[in-house]
C-alpha positions as CSV (number, residue, x, y, z in Angstrom):
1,X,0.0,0.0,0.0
2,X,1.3,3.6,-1.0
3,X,0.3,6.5,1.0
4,X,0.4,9.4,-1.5
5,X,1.9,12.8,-0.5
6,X,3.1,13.9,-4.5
7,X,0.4,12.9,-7.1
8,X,3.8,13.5,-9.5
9,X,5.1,10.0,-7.6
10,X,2.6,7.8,-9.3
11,X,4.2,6.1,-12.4
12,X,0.2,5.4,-14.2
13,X,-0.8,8.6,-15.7
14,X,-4.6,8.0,-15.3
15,X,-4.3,7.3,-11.6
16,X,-1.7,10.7,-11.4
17,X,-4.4,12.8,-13.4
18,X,-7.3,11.5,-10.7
19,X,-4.8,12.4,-7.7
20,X,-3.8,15.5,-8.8
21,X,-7.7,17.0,-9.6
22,X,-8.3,15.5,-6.1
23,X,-5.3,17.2,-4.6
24,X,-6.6,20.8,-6.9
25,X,-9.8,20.8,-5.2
26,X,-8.8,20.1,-1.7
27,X,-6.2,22.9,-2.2
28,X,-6.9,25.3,0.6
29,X,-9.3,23.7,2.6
30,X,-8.2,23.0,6.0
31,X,-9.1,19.2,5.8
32,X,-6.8,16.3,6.9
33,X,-7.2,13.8,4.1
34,X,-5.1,10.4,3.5
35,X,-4.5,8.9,0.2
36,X,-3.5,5.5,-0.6
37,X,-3.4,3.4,-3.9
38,X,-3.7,-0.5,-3.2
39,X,-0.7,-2.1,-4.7
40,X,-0.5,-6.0,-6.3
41,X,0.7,-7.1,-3.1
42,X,-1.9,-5.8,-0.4
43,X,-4.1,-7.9,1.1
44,X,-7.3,-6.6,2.3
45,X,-6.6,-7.6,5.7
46,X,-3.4,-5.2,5.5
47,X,-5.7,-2.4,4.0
48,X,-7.8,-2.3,6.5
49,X,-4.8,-2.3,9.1
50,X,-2.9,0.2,7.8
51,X,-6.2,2.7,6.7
52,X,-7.7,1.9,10.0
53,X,-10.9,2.0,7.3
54,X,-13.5,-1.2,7.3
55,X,-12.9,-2.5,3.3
56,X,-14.6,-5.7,3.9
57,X,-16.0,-6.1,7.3
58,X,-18.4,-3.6,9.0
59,X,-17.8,-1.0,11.9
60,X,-20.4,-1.9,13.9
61,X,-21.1,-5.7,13.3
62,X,-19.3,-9.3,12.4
63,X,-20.4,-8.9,8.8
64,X,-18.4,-9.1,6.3
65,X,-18.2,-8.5,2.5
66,X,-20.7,-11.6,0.7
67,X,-22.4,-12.6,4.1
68,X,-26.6,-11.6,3.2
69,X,-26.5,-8.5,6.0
70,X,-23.5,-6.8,5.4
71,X,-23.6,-3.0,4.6
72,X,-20.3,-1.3,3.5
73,X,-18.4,1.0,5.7
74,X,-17.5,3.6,2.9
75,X,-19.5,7.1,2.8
76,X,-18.8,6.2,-1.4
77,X,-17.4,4.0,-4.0
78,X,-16.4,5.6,-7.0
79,X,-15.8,3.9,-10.6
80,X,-13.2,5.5,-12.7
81,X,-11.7,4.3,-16.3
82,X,-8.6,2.7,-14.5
83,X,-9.1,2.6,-10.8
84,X,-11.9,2.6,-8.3
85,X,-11.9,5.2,-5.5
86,X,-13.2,4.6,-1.8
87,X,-14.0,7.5,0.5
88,X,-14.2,7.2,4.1
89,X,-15.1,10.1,6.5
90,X,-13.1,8.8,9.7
91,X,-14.2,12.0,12.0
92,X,-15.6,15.2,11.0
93,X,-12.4,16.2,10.4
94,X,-10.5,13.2,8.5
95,X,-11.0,11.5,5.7
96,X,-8.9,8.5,3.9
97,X,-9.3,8.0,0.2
98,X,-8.0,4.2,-1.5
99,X,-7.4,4.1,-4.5
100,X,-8.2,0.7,-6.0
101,X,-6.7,0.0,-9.6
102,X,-8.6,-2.6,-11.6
103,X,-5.6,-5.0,-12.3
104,X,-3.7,-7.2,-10.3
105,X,-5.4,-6.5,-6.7
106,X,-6.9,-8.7,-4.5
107,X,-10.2,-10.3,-6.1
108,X,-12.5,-10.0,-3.1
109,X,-11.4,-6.6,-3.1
110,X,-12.1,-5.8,-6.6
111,X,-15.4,-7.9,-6.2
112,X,-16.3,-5.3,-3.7
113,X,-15.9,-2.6,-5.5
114,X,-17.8,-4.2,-8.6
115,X,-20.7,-4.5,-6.7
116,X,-21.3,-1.1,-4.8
117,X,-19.5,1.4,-7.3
């Protein structure tokens, strides 16, 4: 998992494009946001870890992603051309945004997204 501070570090130009808009329109706004792009590797047990963000389990419950009762944790699930993007309010004052590309990542993740974006 990357946390992005530069959206000039990201090597696909698609993703970079997305980043840098998102970093454009939070430009002066006193906000404490956190962006991360899920990399091949990341499983979505580390995700969650590292975000502190619910991907496939719940805040307030046992269920998870694919049981009949589970809601997702996300305030919302965007679909872009190359990537998926997941926003999470944490407080009133934080928010963590993934950044899920739609190759080579974790299949129940990518399932997830699929579903609710």
């Amino acid at each position: 998992m990357q946390k992005i501070i530069n959206p000039n570090d990201i090597v696909d130009l698609a993703i970079r494009a997305l980043l840098q808009l998102r970093f454009d329109q939070l430009e002066g706004v006193i906000t404490d946001t956190e962006f991360f792009i899920v990399e091949p590797s990341d499983t979505v047990d580390e995700i969650e870890a590292e975000t502190g963000c619910p991907i496939v389990t719940s805040w307030f419950d046992a269920a998870v992603f694919g049981d009949e009762d589970f809601i997702p944790s996300f305030d919302f699930i965007e679909e872009h051309r190359h990537c998926f993007e997941l926003m999470f309010n944490t407080t009133d004052d934080a928010t963590v945004v993934i950044l899920v590309p739609k190759e080579r990542v974790d299949a129940r993740l990518l399932a997830l997204c699929g579903q609710y974006a």
